[in-house]
C-alpha positions in Angstrom: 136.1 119.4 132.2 137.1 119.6 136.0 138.8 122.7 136.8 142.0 120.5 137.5 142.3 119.9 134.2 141.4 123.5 133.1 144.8 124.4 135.3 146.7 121.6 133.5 145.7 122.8 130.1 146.6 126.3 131.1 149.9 125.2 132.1 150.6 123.1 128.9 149.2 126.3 126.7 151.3 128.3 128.9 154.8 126.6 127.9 154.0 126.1 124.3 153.4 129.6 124.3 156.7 130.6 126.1 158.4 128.5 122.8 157.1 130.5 121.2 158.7 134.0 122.2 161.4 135.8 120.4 162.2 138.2 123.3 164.3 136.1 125.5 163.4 137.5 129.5 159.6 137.1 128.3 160.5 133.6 126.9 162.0 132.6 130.6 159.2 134.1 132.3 156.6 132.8 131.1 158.6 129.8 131.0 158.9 129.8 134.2 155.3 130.6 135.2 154.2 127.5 132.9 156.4 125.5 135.1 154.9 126.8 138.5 151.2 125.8 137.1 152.4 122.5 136.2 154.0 121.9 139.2 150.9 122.8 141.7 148.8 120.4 139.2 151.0 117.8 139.4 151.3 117.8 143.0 148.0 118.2 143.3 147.2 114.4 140.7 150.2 113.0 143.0 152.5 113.1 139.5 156.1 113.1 141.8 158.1 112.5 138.5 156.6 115.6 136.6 156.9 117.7 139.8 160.4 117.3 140.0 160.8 117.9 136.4 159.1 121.2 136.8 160.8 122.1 140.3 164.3 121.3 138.5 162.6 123.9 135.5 161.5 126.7 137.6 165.0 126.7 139.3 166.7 127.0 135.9 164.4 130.3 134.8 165.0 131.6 137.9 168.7 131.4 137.1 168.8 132.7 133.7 166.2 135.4 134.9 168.4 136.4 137.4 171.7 136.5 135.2 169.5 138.3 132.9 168.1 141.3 134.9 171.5 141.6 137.0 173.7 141.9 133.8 171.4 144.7 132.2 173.4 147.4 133.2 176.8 145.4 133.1 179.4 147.1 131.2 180.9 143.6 131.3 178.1 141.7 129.6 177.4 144.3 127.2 180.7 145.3 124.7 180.4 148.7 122.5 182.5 148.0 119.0 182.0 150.5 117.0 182.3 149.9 113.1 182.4 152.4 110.1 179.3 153.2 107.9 180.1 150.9 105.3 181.0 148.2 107.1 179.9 145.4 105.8 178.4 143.3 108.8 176.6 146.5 109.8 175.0 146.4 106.0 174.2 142.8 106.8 172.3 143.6 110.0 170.7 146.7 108.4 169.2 144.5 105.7 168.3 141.6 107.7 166.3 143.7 110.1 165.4 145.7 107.6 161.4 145.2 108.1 161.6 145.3 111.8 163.8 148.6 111.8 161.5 150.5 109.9 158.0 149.0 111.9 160.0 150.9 114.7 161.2 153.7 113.0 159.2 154.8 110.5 160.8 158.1 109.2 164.2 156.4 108.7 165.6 157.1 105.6 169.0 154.9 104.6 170.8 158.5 103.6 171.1 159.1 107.8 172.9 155.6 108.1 175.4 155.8 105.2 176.5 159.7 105.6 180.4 159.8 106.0 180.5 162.0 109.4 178.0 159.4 110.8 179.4 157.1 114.0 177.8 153.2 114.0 178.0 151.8 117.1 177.4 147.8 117.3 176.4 146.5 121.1 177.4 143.2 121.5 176.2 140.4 124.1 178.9 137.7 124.0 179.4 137.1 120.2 175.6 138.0 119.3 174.5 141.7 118.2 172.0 143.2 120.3 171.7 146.7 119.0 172.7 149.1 116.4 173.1 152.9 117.3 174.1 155.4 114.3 174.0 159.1 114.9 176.2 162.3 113.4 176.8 165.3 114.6 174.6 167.9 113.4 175.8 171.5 114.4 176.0 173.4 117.5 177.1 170.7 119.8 173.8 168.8 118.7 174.4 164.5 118.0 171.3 163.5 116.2 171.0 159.8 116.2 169.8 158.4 113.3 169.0 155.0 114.3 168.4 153.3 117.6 167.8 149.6 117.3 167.2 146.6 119.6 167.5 142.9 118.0 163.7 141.3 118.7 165.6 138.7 121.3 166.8 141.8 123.8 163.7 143.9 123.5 162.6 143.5 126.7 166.2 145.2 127.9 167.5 148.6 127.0 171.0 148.1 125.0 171.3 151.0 123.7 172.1 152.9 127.0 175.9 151.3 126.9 176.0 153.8 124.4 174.4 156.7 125.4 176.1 156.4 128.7 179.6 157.0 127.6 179.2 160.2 127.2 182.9 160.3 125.6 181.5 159.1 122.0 179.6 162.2 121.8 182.2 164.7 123.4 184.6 163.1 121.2 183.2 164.9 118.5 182.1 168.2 119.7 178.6 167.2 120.8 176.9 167.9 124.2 173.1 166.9 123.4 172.1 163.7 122.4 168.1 163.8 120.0 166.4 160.8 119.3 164.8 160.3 116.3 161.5 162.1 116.3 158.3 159.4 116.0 160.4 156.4 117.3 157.8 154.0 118.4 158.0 152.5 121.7 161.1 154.7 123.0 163.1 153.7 126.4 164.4 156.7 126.3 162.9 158.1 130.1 164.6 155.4 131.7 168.4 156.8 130.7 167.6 160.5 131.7 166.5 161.8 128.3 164.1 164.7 128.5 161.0 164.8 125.9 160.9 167.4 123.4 158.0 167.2 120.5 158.3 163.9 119.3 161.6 163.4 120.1 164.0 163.1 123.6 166.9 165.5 124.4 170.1 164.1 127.1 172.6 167.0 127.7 175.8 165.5 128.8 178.1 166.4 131.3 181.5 168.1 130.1 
């Protein structure tokens, strides 16, 4: 096989396997990189009509890349609703992530999630859930959270901070530290200012 063709293949592999991605900024990047392979072999075999195609590509992940990674942080994209306990769509999303929830948080136990002085907090992108954040408040200004979960499609981006950033939802109800569960896997938590402590992270809030 020339190594022409080796690039082509890689290419092809390369979109199939962007398809194939849950997480939606990874499904666009490595979208988009399949599309930059594909178009230097193409040019390369003199294949205009493909080149364009993947030119015309490329520019579209670079759009949706872009909208993705400036929105992040946008109060605007992001909406905060928050629901009771026993709401019935939060039950829903509890039970349909049930398996990915607990590969993620291990220790969870459902009492944590159902407790009558918990708050639920649903983040919202558009019409589509993108997180779940339950915590209660524990004592001596302390908000435990009992559950911090990111939907599959908007791992990749940190959700949960349109939460922990309103500093009001915790002050509300007498609490000035924010701890993570302890022996979350793959916490974010660094990135919003959290402090680690054992196998948890701390955030003391402003008054």
């Amino acid at each position: 096989m020339e190594p022409l063709d080796v690039i082509g293949w890689a290419g092809s592999a390369l979109l199939v396997w962007s398809l194939l991605q849950s997480r939606l900024l990874r499904l666009r990047a490595l979208n988009l990189l399949g599309c930059l392979v594909l178009l230097g072999f193409n040019a390369a075999i003199g294949v205009w009509p493909m080149v364009g195609l993947n030119v015309v590509l490329a520019v579209i992940n670079l759009w949706y890349l872009w909208r993705m990674l400036a929105t992040r942080h946008d109060d605007k994209a992001y909406q905060v609703v928050e629901v009771r306990t026993g709401d019935d769509l939060l039950a829903h999303i509890l039970r349909t992530h049930h398996d990915d929830i607990v590969r993620f948080n291990p220790d969870l136990t459902l009492d944590g999630l159902t407790r009558r002085d918990a708050a639920a907090f649903l983040i919202l992108n558009a019409d589509e859930v993108a997180g779940v954040v339950v915590f209660h408040a524990a004592g001596n200004g302390v908000a435990q959270v009992e559950l911090d979960y990111v939907t599959e499609r908007y791992r990749d981006l940190t959700p949960g901070e349109f939460v922990f950033r309103r500093s009001r939802y915790f002050i509300d109800r007498g609490c000035h530290t924010v701890i993570t569960p302890a022996g979350m896997r793959s916490p974010y938590y660094d990135r919003l200012g959290f402090q680690p402590q054992g196998d948890s992270y701390v955030l003391e809030l402003a008054s």
